[in-house]
C-alpha positions as a printed NumPy array, in Angstrom:
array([[ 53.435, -52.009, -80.861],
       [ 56.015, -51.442, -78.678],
       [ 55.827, -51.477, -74.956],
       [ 57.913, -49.252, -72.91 ],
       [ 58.171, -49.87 , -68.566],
       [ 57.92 , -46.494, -66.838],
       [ 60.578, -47.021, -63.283],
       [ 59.759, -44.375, -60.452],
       [ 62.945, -42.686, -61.262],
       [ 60.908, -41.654, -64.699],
       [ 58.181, -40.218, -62.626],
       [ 59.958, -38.562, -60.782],
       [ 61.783, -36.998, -63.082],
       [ 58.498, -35.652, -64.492],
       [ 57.389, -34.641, -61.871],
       [ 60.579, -32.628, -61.357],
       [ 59.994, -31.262, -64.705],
       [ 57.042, -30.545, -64.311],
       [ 57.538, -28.386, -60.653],
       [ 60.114, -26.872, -62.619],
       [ 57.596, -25.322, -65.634],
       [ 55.005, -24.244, -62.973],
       [ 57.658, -22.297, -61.348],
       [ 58.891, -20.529, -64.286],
       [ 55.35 , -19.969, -65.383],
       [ 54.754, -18.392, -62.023],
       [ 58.322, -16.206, -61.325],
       [ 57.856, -14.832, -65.188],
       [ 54.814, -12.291, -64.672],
       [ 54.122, -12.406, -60.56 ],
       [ 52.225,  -8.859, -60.856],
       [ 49.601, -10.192, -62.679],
       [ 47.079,  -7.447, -63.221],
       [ 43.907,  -8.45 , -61.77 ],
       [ 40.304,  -8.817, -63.228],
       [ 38.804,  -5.439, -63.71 ],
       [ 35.532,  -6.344, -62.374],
       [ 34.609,  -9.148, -60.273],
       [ 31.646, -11.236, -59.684],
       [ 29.292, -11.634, -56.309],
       [ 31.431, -15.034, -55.523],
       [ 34.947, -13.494, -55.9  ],
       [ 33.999, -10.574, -53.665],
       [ 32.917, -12.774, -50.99 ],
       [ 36.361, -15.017, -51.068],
       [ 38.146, -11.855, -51.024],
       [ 37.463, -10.111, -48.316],
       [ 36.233, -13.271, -46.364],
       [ 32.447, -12.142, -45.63 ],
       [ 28.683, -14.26 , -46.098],
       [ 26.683, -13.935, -49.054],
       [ 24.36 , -11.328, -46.434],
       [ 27.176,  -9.482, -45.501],
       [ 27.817,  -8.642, -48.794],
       [ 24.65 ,  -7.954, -49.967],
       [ 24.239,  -5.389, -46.816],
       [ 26.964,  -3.649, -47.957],
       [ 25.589,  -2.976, -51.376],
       [ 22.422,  -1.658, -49.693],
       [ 23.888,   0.935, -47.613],
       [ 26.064,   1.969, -49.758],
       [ 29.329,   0.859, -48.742],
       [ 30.568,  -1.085, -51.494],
       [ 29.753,   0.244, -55.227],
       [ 28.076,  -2.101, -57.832],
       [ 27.275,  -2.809, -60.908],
       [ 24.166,  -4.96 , -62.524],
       [ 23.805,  -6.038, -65.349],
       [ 20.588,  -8.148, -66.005],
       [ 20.93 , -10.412, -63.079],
       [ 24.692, -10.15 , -62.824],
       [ 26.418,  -7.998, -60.008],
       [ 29.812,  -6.933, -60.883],
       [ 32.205,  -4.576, -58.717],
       [ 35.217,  -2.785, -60.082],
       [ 38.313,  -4.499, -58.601],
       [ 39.361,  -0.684, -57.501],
       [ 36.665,   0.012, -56.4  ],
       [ 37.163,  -2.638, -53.215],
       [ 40.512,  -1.465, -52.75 ],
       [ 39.792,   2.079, -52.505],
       [ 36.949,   1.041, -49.974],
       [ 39.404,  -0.859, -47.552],
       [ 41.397,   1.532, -47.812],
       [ 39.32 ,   4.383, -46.493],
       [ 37.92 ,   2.271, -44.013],
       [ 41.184,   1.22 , -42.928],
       [ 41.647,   1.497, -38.699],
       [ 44.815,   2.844, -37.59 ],
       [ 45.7  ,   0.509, -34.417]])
């Protein structure tokens, strides 16, 4: 079996290469369409609150849900349209 010696310059040409894919994979569709619905843990990174922040604002109301057997889902929309009317003019 042949054996073949890998120099830096080879890595880094790879890893130019490879930069270079992830770039075009990322410039080619950048208004990717969000999920549709989102679960407990993706509302919380979004909009930056506790796991009792969100929770109080499924109780009173403020942000809509959905539950499916022990799943919480909220529409993706629906959070927009709720930042949006609760928007503060400054």
């Amino acid at each position: 079996m042949a054996t073949e010696i890998l120099t830096t310059d080879d890595l880094y040409d790879f890893k130019m290469q490879l930069f270079g894919e992830l770039k075009k994979l990322l410039t080619e569709n950048p208004q990717a369409k969000p999920k549709k619905y989102l679960k407990s843990a993706e509302v919380m990174e979004m909009l930056q609150v506790s796991p009792g922040t969100l929770q109080n604002l499924r109780i009173n109301g403020t942000l809509p849900y959905t539950k499916i057997g022990g799943i919480i889902l909220y529409e993706y929309e629906e959070i927009l349209k709720v930042l949006k009317e609760n928007r503060v003019a400054s």
